[in-house]
C-alpha positions in Angstrom: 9.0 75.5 -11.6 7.1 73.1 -13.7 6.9 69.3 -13.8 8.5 68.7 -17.2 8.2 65.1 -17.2 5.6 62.6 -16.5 7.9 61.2 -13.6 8.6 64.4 -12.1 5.0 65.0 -12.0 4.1 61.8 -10.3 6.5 62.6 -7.7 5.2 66.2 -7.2 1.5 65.0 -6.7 2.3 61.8 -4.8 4.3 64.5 -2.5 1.1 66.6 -2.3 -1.2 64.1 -1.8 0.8 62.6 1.2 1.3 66.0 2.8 -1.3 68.5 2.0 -3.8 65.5 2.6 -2.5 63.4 4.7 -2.6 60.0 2.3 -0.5 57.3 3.3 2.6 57.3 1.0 2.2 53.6 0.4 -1.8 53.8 -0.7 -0.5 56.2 -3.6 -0.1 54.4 -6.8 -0.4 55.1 -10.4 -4.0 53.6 -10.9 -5.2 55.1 -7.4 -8.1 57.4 -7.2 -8.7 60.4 -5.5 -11.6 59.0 -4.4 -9.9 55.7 -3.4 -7.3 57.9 -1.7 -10.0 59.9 0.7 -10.5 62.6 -1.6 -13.7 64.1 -1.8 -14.6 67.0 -4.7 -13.4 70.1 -2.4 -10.2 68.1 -1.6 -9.7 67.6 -5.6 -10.4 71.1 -6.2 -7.6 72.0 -3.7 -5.3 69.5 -5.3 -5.9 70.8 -8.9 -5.4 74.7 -7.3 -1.8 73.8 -5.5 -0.8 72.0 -9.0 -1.6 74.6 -11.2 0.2 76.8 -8.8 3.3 75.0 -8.3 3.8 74.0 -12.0 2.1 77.3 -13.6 -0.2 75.0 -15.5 -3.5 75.7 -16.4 -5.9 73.0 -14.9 -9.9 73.1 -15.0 -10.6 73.1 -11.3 -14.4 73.0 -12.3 -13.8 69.8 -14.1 -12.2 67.9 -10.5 -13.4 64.4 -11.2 -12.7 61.7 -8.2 -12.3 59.1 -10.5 -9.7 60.7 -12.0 -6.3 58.1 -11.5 -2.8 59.8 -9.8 -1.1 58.6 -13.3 -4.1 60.7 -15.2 -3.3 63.6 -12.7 0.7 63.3 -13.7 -0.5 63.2 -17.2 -2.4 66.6 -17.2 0.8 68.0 -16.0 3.1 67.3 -18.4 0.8 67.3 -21.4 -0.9 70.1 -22.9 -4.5 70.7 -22.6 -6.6 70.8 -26.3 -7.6 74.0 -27.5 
């Protein structure tokens, strides 16, 4: 089932985050990095691939970028990508 909103998909990859990868549930936080969480590219890749296949959305796996915030993550979710 998709995230629908913005706070639904915080939860869902703050939930992910803490157990698929182990990050401490208190280190998550909207202007975190996956890189400041412990993330490196191959763990961001993963992320991206259990998103897009718990929410049915199309995410760029190629385009994983460490930098990218857990709020920017949330954001991709619930809005659309440009065509």
């Amino acid at each position: 089932m998709p995230a629908t909103t913005e706070s639904a998909a915080y939860e869902l990859v703050s939930a992910l985050l803490s157990s698929q990868f182990e990050v401490d549930p208190a280190s998550v936080a909207p202007d975190a990095s996956l890189e400041d969480l412990g993330l490196d590219s191959l763990g961001a890749v993963e992320l991206l691939d259990i998103l897009q296949e718990r929410t049915n959305v199309p995410l760029e796996t190629d385009t994983a970028d460490l930098a990218m915030t857990v709020a920017e993550l949330a954001a991709r979710i619930t809005e659309p990508e440009p065509a």
